[in-house]
C-alpha positions as CSV (number, residue, x, y, z in Angstrom):
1,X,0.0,0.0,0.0
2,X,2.9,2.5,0.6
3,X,4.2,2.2,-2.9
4,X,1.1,3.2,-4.4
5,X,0.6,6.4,-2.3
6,X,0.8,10.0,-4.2
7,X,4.3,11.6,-4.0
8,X,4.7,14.1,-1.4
9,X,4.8,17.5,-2.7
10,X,8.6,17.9,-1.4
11,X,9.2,14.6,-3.8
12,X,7.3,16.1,-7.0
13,X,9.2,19.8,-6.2
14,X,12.6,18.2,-6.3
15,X,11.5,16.3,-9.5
16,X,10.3,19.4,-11.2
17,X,13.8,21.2,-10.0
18,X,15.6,18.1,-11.8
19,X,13.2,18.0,-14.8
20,X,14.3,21.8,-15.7
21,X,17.6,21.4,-14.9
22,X,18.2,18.1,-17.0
23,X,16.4,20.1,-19.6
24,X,18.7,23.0,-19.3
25,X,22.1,20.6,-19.5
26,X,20.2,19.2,-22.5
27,X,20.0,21.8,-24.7
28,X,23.4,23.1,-23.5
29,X,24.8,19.8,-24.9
30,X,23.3,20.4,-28.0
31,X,26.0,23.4,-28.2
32,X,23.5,26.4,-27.6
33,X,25.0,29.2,-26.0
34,X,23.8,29.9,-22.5
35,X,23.1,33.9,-23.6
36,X,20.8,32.1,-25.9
37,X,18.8,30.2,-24.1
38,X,15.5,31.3,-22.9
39,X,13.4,30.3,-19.9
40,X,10.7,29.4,-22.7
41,X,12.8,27.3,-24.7
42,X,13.5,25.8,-21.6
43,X,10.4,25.4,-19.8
44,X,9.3,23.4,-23.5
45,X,12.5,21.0,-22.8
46,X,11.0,20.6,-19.1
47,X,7.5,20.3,-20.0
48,X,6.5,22.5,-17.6
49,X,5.0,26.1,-17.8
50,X,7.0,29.3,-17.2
51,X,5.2,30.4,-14.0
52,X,6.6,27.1,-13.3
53,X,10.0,27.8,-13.8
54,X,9.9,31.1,-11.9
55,X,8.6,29.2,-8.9
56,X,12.3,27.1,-8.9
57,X,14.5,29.6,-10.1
58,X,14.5,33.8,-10.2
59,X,16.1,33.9,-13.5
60,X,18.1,31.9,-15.7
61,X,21.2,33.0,-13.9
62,X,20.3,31.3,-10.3
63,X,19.7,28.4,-12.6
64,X,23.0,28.3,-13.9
65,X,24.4,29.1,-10.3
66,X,22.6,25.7,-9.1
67,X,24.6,23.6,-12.2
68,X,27.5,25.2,-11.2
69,X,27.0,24.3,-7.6
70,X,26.7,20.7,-8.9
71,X,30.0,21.0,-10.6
72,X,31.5,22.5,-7.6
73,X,31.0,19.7,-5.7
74,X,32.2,17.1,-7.4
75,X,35.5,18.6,-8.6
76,X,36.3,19.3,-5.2
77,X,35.5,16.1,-3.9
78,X,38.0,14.8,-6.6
79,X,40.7,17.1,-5.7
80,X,39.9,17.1,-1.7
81,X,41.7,14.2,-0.7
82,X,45.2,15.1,-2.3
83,X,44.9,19.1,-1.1
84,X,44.4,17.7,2.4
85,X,47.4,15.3,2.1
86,X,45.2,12.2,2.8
87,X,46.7,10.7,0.0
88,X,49.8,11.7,-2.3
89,X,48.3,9.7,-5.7
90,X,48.3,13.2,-7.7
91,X,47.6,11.7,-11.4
92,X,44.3,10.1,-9.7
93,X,43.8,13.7,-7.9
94,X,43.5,15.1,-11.6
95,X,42.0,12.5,-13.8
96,X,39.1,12.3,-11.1
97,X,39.3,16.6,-11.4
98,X,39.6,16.1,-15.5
99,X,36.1,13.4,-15.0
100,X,34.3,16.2,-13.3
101,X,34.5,18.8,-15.6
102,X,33.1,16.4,-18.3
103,X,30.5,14.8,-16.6
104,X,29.6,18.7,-16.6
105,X,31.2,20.0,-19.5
106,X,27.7,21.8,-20.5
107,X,27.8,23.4,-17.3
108,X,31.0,24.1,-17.4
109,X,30.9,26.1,-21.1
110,X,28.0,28.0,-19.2
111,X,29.7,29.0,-16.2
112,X,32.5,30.2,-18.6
113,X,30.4,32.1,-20.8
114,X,28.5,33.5,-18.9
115,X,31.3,34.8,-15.9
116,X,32.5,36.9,-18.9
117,X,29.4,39.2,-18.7
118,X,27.3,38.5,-15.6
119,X,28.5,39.9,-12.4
120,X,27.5,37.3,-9.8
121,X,28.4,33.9,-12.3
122,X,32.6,36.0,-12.5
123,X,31.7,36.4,-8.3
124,X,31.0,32.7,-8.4
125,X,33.5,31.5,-10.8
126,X,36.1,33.5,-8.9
127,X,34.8,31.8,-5.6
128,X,35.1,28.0,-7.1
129,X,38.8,28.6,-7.6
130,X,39.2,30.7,-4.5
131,X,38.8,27.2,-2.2
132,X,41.4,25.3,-4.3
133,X,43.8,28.4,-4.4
134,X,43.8,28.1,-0.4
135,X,43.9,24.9,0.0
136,X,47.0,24.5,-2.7
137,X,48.8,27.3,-1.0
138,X,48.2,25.1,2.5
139,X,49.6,21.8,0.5
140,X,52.8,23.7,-0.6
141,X,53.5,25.0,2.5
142,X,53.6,21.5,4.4
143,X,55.3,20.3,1.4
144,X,57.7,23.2,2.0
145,X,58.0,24.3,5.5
146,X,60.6,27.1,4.3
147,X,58.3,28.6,1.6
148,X,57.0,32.1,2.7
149,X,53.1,32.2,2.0
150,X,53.2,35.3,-0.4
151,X,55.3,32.5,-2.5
152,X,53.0,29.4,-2.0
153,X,49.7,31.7,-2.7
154,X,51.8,32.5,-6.1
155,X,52.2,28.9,-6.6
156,X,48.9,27.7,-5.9
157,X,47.3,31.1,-8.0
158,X,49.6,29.7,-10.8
159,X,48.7,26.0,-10.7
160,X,45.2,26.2,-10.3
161,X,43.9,28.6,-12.9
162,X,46.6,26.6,-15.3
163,X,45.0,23.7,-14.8
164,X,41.3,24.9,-14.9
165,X,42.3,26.3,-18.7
166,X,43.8,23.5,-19.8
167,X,41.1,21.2,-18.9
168,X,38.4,23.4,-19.5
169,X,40.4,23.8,-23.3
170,X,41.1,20.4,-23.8
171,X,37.1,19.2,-23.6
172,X,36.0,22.2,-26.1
173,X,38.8,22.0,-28.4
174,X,41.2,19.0,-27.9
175,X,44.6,19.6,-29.1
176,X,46.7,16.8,-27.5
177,X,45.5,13.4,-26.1
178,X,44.5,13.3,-22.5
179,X,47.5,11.1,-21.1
180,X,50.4,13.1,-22.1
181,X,48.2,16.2,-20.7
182,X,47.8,15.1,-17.6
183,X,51.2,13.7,-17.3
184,X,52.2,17.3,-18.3
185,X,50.2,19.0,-16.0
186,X,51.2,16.6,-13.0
187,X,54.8,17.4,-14.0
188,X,54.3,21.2,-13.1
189,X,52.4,20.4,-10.0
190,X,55.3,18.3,-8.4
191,X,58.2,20.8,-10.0
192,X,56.3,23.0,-7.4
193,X,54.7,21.1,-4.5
194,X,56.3,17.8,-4.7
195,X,56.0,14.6,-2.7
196,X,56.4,14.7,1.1
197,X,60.4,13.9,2.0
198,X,60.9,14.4,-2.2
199,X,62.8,16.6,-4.2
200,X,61.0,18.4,-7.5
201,X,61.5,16.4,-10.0
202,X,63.5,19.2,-12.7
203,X,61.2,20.0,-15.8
204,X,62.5,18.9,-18.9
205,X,65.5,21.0,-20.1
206,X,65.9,22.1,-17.1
């Protein structure tokens, strides 16, 4: 008898909220430009009205902000474990990163668009790197008790916004296969912040 009983409204809501923003990763995947998409176009994808909509999201940019949320969450449950030093397997630390932006790569295009001319997606896009800027500055400097912070926040502001352009890149326009990417990029992680007890590994011709 309790599996044939209506859905409670909070059930339905969070299905609705899913429905529209499935529908929105949708037609994002289909390569339309966020700046093109309207809450009509989308509502259709959702099957649901746009009084609808409004009653889940404000405006097409708090829906964007809730994908990006998404995305947030898994990259940095990805790169967690290695900024915390719970584990030193770095190549894992980035293909798991690398696996995250493409399970939201249309997310990911938006975000990226769309911080180039909304104020609050650049605020949040600022913010998503702001946690792994800290937390790479904090890895280098247990890596390197001797490094001033003012050096390891260079290091960390460096690496990380490296790495989020090559990977964002590299799913939009591939120029190089994945494996000697990520070996590359691993490289110039541990030339900077290398192993615990290890020396920097020299870059080549270097």
């Amino acid at each position: 008898m309790l599996s044939r009983r209506s859905p409670l409204p909070e059930d339905q809501r969070g299905r609705t909220r899913d429905g529209i923003l499935d529908a929105t990763r949708g037609l994002l995947g289909e390569g339309k430009a966020f700046a093109e998409l309207s809450v009509g176009e989308i509502s259709m994808r959702a099957g649901v009205s746009r009084p609808t909509f409004y009653s889940y999201f404000q405006d097409k940019r708090a829906l964007v902000l809730s994908l990006g949320e998404e995305l947030e969450h898994d990259v940095r449950a990805a790169a967690g474990p290695w900024l915390r030093d719970e584990d030193d397997d770095l190549r894992s630390t980035l293909s798991g990163v690398l696996s995250g932006f493409r399970t939201h790569s249309a997310t990911l295009g938006a975000i990226v668009e769309a911080a180039t001319y909304d104020p609050d997606v650049a605020t949040f896009w600022r913010d998503f790197h702001e946690w792994f800027l800290v937390n790479a500055a904090e890895r280098a400097m247990r890596a390197d008790d001797t490094l001033a912070r003012e050096d390891a926040e260079a290091v960390a502001y460096s690496l990380v916004w490296m790495t989020e352009r090559c990977l964002t890149e590299h799913l939009g326009a591939p120029r190089v296969r994945e494996e000697p990417l990520l070996n590359a990029i691993e490289r110039l992680w541990r030339s900077a912040i290398p192993a615990t007890d290890a020396k920097p590994d020299p870059l080549p011709g270097g």
